[in-house]
LOBA-411956 format. One record per residue (C-alpha): residue number from 1; residue in three letters; x, y, z. Coordinates in pm, 1 decimal, decimal comma. Each point is the difference from the previous one (the first is absolute). Last residue first. Example, Ala and Ser with C-alpha at 12.3 -4.5 7.8 and 13.67 -1.06 7.14 Angstrom:
<nodes>
NODE   k   r       c1       c2       c3
NODE   2 SER   1367,0   -106,0    714,0
NODE   1 ALA   -137,0   -344,0     66,0
</nodes>
This chain:
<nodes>
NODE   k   r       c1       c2       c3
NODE 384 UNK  10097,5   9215,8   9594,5
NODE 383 UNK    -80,2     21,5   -359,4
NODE 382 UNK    204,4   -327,4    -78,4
NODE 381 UNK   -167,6   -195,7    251,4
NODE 380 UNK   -335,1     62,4   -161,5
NODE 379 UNK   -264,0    218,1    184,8
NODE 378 UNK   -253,5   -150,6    190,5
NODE 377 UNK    185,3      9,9    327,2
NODE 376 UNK     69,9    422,6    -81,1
NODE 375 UNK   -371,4     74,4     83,2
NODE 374 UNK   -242,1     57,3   -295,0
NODE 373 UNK   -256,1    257,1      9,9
NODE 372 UNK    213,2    223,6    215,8
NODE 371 UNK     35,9    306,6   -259,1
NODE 370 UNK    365,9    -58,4     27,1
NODE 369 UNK    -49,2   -376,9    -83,8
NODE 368 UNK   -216,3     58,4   -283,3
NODE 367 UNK    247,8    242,0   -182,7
NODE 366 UNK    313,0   -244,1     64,1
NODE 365 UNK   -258,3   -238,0   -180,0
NODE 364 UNK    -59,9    230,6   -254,4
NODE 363 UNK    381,5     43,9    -56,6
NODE 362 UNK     52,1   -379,6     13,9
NODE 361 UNK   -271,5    -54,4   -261,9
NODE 360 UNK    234,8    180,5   -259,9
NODE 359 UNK   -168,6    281,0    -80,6
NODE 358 UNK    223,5    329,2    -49,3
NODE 357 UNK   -190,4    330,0    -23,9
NODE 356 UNK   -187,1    126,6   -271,8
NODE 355 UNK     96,4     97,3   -380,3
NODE 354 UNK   -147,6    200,7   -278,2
NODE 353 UNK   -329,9     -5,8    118,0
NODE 352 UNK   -283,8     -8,6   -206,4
NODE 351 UNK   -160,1    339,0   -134,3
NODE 350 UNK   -383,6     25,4    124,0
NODE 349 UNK   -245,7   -113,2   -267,4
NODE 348 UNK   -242,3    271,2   -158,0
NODE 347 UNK   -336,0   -122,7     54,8
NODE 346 UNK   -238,1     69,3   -274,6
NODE 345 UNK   -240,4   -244,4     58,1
NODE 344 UNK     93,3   -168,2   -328,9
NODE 343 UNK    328,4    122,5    -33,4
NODE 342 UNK     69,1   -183,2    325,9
NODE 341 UNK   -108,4   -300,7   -174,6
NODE 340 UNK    189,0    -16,4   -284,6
NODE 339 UNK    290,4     87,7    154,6
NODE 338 UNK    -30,2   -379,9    289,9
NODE 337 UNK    -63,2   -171,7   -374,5
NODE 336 UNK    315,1    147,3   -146,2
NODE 335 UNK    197,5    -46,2    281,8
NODE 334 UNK     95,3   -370,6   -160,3
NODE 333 UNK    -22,8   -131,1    291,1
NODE 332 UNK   -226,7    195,2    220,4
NODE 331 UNK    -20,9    319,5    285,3
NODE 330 UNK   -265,1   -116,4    199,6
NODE 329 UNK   -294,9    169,4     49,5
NODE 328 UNK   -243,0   -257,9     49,4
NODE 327 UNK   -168,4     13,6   -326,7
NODE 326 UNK    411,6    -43,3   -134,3
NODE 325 UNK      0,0   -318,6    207,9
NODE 324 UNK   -334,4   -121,8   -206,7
NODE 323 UNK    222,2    159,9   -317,0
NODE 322 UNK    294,6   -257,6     61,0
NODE 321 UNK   -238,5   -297,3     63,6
NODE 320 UNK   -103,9    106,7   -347,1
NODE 319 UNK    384,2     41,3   -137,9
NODE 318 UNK    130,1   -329,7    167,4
NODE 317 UNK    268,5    -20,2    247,0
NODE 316 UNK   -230,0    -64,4    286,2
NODE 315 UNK    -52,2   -362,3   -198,8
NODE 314 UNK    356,0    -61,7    -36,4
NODE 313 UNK     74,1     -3,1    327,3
NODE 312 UNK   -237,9   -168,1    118,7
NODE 311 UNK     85,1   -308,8   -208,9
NODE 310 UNK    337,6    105,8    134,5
NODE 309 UNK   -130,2   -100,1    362,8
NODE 308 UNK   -152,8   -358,6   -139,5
NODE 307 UNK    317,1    -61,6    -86,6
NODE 306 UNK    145,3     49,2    373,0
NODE 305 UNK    161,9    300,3    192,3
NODE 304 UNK   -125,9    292,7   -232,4
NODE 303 UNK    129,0    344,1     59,5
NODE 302 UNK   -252,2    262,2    -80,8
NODE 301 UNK     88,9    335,6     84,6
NODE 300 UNK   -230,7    277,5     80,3
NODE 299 UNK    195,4    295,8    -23,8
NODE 298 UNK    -94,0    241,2    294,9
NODE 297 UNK    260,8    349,7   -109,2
NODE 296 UNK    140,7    250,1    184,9
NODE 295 UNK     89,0    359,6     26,7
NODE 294 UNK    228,8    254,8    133,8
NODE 293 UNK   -203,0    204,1    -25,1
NODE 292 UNK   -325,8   -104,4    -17,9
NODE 291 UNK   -268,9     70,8   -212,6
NODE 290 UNK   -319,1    176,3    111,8
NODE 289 UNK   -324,0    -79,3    -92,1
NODE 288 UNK   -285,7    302,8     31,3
NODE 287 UNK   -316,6    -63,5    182,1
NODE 286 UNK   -348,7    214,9     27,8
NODE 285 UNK     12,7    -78,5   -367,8
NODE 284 UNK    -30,6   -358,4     98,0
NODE 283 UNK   -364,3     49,9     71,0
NODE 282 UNK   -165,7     65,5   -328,7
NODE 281 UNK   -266,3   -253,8    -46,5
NODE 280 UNK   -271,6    166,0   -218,9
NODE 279 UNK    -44,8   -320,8   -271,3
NODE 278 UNK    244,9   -314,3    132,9
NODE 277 UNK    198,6   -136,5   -236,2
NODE 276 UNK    257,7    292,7     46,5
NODE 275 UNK    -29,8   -125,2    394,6
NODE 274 UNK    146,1   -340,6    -68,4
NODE 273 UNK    217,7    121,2   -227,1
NODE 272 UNK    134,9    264,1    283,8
NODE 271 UNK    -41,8   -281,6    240,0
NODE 270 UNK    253,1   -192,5   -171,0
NODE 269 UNK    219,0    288,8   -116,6
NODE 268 UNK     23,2     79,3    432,9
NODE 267 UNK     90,4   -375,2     55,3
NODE 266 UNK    261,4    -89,5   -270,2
NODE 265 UNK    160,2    315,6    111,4
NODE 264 UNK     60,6   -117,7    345,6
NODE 263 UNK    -69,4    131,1    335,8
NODE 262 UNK    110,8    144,5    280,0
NODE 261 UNK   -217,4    266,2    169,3
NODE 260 UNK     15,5    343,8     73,0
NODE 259 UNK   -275,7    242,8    217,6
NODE 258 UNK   -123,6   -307,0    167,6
NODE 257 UNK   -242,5     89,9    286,8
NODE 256 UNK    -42,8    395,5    -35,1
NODE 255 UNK    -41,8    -69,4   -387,4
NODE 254 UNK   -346,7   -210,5     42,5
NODE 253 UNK    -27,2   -412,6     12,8
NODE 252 UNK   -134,9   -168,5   -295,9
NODE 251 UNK    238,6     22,7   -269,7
NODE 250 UNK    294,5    -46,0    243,0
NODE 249 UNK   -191,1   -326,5     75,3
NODE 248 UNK     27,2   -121,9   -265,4
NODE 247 UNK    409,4     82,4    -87,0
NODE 246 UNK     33,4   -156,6    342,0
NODE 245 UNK    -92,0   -352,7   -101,8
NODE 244 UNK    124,7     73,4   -362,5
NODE 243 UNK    317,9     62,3    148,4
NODE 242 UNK     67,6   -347,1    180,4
NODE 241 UNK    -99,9   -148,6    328,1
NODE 240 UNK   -180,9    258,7    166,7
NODE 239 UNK     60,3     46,6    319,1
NODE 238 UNK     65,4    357,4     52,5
NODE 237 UNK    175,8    115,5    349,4
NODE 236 UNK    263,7    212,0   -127,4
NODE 235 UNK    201,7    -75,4    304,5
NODE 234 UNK    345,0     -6,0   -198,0
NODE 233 UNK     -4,4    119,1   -377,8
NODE 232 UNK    139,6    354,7    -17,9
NODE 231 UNK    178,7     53,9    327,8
NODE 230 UNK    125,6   -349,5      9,8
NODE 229 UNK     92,4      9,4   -372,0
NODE 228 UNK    160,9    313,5     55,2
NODE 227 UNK    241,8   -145,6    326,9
NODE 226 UNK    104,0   -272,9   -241,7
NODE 225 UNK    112,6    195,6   -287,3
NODE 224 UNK    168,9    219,9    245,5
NODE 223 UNK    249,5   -252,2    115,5
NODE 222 UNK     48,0    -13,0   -357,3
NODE 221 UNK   -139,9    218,6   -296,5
NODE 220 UNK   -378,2    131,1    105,7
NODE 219 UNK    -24,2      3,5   -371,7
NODE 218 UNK     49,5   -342,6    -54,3
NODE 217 UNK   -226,6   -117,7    315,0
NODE 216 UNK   -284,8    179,9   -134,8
NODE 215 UNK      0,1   -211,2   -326,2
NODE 214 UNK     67,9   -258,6    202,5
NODE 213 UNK   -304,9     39,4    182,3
NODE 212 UNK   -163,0     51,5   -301,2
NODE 211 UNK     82,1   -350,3   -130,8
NODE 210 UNK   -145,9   -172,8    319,9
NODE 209 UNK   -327,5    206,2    -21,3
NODE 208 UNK    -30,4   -146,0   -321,9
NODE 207 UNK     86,1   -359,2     91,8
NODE 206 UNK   -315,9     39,8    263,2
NODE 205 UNK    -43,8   -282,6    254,2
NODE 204 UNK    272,6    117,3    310,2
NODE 203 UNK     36,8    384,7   -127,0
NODE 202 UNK   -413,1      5,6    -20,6
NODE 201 UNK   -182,9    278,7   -157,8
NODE 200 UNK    208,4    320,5    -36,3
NODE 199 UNK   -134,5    347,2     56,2
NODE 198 UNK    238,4    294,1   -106,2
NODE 197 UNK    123,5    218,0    213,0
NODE 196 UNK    -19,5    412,3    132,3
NODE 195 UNK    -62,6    -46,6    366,2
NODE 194 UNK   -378,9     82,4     82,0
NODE 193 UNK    -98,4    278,7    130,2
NODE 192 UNK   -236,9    110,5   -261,2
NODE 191 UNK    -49,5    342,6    -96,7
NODE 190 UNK   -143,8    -53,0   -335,8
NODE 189 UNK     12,1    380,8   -129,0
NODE 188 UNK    326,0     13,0    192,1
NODE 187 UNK    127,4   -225,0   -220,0
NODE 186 UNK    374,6    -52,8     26,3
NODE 185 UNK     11,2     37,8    368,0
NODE 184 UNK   -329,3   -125,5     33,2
NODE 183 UNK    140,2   -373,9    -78,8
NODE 182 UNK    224,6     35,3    243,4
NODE 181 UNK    402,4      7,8    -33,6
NODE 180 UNK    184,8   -160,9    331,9
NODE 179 UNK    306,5     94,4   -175,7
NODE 178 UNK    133,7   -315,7    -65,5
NODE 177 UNK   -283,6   -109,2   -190,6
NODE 176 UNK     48,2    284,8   -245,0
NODE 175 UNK    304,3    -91,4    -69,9
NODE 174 UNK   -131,6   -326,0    -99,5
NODE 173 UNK   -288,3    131,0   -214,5
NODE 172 UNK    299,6    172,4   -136,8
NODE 171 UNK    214,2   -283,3    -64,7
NODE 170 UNK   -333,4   -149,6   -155,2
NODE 169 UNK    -79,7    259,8   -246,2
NODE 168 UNK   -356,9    -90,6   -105,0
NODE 167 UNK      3,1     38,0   -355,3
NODE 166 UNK   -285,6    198,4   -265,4
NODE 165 UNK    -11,6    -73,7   -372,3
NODE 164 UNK     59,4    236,1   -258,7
NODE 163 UNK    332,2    -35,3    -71,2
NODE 162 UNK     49,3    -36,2    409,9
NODE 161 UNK   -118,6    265,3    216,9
NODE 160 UNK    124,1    -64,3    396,7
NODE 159 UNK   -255,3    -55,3    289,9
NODE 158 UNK    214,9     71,9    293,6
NODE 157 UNK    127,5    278,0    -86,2
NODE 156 UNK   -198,2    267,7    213,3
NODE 155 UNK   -146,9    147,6   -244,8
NODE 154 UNK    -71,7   -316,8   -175,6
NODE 153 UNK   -167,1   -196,5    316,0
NODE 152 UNK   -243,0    366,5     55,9
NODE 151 UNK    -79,1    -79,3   -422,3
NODE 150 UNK    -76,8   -355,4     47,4
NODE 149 UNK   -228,5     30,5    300,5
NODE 148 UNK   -343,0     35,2   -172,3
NODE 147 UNK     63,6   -329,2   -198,9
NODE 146 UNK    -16,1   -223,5    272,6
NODE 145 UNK    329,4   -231,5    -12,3
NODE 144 UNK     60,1   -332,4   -161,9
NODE 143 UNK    327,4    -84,0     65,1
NODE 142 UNK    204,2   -273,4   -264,9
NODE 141 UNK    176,4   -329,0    -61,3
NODE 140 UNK     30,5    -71,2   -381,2
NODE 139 UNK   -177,5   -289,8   -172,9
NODE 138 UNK    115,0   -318,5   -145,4
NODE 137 UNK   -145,6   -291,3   -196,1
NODE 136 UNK     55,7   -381,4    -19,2
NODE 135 UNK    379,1    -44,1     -8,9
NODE 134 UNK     86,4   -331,1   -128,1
NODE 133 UNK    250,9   -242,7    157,3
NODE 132 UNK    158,4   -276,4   -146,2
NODE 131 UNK    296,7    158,1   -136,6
NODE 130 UNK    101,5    123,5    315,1
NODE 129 UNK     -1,8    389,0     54,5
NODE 128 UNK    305,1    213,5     40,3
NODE 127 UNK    285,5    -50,5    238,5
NODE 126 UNK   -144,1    204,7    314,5
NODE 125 UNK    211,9   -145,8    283,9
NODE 124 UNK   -108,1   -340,1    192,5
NODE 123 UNK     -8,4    -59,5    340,2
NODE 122 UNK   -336,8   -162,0     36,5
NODE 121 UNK    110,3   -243,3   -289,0
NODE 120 UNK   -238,2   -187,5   -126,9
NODE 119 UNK    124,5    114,1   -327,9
NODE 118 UNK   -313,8    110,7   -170,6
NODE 117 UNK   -250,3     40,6    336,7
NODE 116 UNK    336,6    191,2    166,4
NODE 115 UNK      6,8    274,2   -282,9
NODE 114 UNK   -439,1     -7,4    -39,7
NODE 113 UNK     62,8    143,0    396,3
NODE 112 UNK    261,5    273,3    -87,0
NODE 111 UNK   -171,2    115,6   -294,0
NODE 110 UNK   -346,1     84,8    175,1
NODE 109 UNK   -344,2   -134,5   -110,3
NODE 108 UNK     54,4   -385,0     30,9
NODE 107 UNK   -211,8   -220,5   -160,4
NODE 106 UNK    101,9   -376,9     63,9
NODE 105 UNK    -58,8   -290,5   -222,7
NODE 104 UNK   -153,5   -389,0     27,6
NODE 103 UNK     40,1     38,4    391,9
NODE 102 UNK    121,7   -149,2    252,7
NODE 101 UNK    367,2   -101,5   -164,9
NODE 100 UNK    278,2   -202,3    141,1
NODE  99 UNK    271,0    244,5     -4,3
NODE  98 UNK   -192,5    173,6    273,3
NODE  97 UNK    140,4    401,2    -86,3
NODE  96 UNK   -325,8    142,3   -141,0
NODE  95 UNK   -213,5   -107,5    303,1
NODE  94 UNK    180,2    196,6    189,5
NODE  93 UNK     -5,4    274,4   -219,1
NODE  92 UNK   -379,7    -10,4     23,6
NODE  91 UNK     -6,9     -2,1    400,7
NODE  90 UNK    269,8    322,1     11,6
NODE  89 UNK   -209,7    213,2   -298,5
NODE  88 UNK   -358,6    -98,8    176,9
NODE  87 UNK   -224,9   -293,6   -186,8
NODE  86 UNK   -291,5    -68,0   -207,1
NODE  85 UNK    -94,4   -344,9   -101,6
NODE  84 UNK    -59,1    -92,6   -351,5
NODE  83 UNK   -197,0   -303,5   -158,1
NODE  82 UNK    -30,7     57,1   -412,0
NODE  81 UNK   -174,0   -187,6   -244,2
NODE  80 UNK    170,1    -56,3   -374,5
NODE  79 UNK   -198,8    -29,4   -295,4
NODE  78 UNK     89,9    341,3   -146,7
NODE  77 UNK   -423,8     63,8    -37,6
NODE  76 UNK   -121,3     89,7    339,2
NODE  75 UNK    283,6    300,6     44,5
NODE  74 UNK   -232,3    269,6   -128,7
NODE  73 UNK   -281,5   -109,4    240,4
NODE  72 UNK    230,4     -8,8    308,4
NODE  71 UNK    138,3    304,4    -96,9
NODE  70 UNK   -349,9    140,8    -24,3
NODE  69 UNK    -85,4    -73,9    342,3
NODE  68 UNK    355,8    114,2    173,0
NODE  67 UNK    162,0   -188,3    206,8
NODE  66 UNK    323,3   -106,2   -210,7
NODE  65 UNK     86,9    351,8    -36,4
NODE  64 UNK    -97,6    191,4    304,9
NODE  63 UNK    185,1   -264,6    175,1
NODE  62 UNK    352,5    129,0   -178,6
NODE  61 UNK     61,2    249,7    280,2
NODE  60 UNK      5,0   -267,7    262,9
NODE  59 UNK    236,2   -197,3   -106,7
NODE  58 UNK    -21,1   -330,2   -193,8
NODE  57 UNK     37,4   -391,1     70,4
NODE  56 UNK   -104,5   -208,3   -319,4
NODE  55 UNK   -201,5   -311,6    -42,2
NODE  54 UNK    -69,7   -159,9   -341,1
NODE  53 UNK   -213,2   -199,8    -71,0
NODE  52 UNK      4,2   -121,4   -424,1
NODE  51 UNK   -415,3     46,2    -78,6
NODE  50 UNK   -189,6   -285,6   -238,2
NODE  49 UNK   -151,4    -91,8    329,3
NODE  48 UNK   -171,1    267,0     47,7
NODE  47 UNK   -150,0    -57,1   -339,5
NODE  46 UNK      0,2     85,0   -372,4
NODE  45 UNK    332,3    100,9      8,2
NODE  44 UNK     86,2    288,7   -326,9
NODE  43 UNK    161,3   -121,1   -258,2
NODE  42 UNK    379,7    -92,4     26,6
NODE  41 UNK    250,0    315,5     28,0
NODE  40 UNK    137,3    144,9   -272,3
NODE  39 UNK   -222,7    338,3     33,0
NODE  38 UNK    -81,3    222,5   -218,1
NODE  37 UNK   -106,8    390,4    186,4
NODE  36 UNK   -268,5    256,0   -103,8
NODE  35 UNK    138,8    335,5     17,6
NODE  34 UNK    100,3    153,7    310,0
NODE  33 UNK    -50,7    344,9    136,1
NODE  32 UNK   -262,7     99,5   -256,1
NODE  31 UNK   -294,3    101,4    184,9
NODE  30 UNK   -205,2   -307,4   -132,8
NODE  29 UNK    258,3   -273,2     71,9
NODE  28 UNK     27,7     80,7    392,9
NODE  27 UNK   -333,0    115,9     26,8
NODE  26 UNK   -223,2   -241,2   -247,0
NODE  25 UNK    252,2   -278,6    102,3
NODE  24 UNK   -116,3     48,9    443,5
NODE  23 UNK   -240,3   -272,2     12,9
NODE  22 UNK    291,0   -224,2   -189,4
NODE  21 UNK    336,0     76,4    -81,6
NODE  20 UNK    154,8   -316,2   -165,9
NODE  19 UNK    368,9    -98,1    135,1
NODE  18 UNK   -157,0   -104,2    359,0
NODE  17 UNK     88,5    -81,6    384,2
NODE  16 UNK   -266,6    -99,7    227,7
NODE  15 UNK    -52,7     87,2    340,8
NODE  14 UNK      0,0   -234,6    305,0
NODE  13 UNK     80,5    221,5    309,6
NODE  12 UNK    187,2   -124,3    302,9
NODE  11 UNK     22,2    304,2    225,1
NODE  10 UNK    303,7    -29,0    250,9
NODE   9 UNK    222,4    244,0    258,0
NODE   8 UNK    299,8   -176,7     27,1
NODE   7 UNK    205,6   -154,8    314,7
NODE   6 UNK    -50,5   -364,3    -20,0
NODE   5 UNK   -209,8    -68,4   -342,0
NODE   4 UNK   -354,6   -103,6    -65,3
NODE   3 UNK    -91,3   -308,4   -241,1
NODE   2 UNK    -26,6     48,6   -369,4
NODE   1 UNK   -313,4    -23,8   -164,3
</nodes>
């Protein structure tokens, strides 16, 4: 077990990472999203001790999952144990840039971050991925809203149709911001006073919350950039660490607390299987997804730092680990697994974004230090 780190927020967990999909085979292998894999691996350890340790550092949108209890069942057969510790977008990248390596590999969620874990470089420019590093799974930011306000958000433009699918228009959600607009001013019906927003969890723990508030940022443009993501993100007052935090208790609470929430796709298609496999559950039709526009992507990047780390690597790559993190709502490589099982619930994937705004870890940093979470001392000289 690795020992705690200055300035992170930690959970050693010892799961185990596998090529053969076992207490979860009949679902995976029986619906049809993956066939039956080979491996060339060596046969299967017979003991703990048989297991290559490896210890990875990860964000807090990817603890869903190593955590969970099938995962760890599914992954019991690669022969390779794994020790990870959970930590905010700043602490991780941190980490990322030691030349002398804590970790066997580093998952970073946003570009900008697995950028500076490649080149240990925290000033680095997008240049495309190193060789070395493999990205997991994906899934697009979105809002989840209640249903019964969809058509008051599309009369008054906020909610936007898109092939199909429904958008949440973010320049106007920002426009709307500026205008003091209340929730019962687009829904009298509802008549809520609260400010038209969407709940974030955490922008000091939560990478997500971090890529919308550039998201916001962009379409603020500027001076104004900054001035909409204090509007739109300051004093929120949730403390939940990453969206599935607030995504649960969004499910709990009633409309007049949380109208909108961030969340990610991978999330809502989770519960949706999860609820599909449960007789009479129904609940996320009180809920419709919303894409954003402009939109972003979480891509869970693996970039290993030692051997053992592209051991890792190669394991997440495989097609069963691949439809675990499809079970999960992820969006897959190949895709194929990730269409398989939408099809299967009959979930109709939101379109992907066709670009987002820049993210270099400077410009999230820049982001961080206008939001107050990091003062201009922890910033590099060459940001000051």
């Amino acid at each position: 077990m690795s020992s705690a780190q200055p300035g992170g927020r930690k959970k050693s967990v010892i799961v185990a990472l596998a090529f053969l999909v076992v207490a979860i085979v009949s679902v995976v292998v029986g619906r049809g999203w993956i066939s039956m894999p080979s491996f060339s691996f060596p046969s299967s350890p017979s003991s703990h001790r048989d297991l290559l340790h490896v210890k990875g550092a990860i964000s807090p949108e990817d603890e869903e999952f190593f955590k969970a209890a099938e995962q760890q069942q599914v992954f019991a057969e690669v022969g390779i144990s794994v020790a990870y510790d959970v930590f905010s977008p700043q602490d991780l990248v941190e980490i990322a840039s030691r030349p002398d390596p804590d970790y066997d590999f580093v998952m970073p969620v946003v570009d900008g971050a697995a950028r500076v874990a490649e080149t240990k470089d925290k000033f680095t420019t997008i240049t495309g991925a190193d060789p070395g590093s493999v990205v997991a799974f994906s899934t697009p930011l979105i809002a989840l809203v209640y249903t019964d306000l969809v058509g008051d958000m599309e009369s008054q433009g906020l909610v936007v149709d898109n092939g199909g699918n429904k958008s949440l228009d973010l320049a106007k959600l920002n426009e709307m911001s500026k205008e003091g607009t209340r929730w019962r001013d687009i829904s009298p019906s509802f008549g809520s006073p609260r400010v038209v927003d969407v709940a974030v969890p955490s922008l000091r723990e939560s990478n997500a919350a971090l890529q919308y508030a550039a998201l916001i940022r962009s379409v603020g443009g500027g001076a104004g950039g900054d001035d909409a993501m204090q509007r739109l993100l300051v004093g929120q007052g949730h403390g939940e660490a990453s969206t599935q935090g607030i995504f649960d208790t969004y499910l709990r609470l009633g409309k007049g607390e949380m109208p909108m929430v961030l969340a990610t796709e991978a999330e809502y298609v989770a519960e949706l299987i999860k609820q599909s496999d449960s007789e009479g559950s129904t609940k996320l039709k009180d809920y419709t997804p919303l894409a954003l526009v402009p939109g972003a992507m979480l891509t869970s990047t693996v970039v290993p730092q030692t051997e053992e780390g592209e051991a890792f690597a190669a394991a997440v790559s495989d097609r069963s680990i691949q439809g675990v993190a499809a079970m999960q709502g992820y969006r897959t490589e190949p895709t194929s697994i990730f269409d398989k099982l939408v099809a299967d619930v009959e979930y109709s994937p939101l379109p992907l974004p066709t670009q987002q705004p820049p993210t270099s870890w400077q410009d999230f940093e820049a982001i961080q230090q206008e939001l107050g979470l990091i003062t201009g001392n922890e910033l590099p000289e060459r940001m000051m």
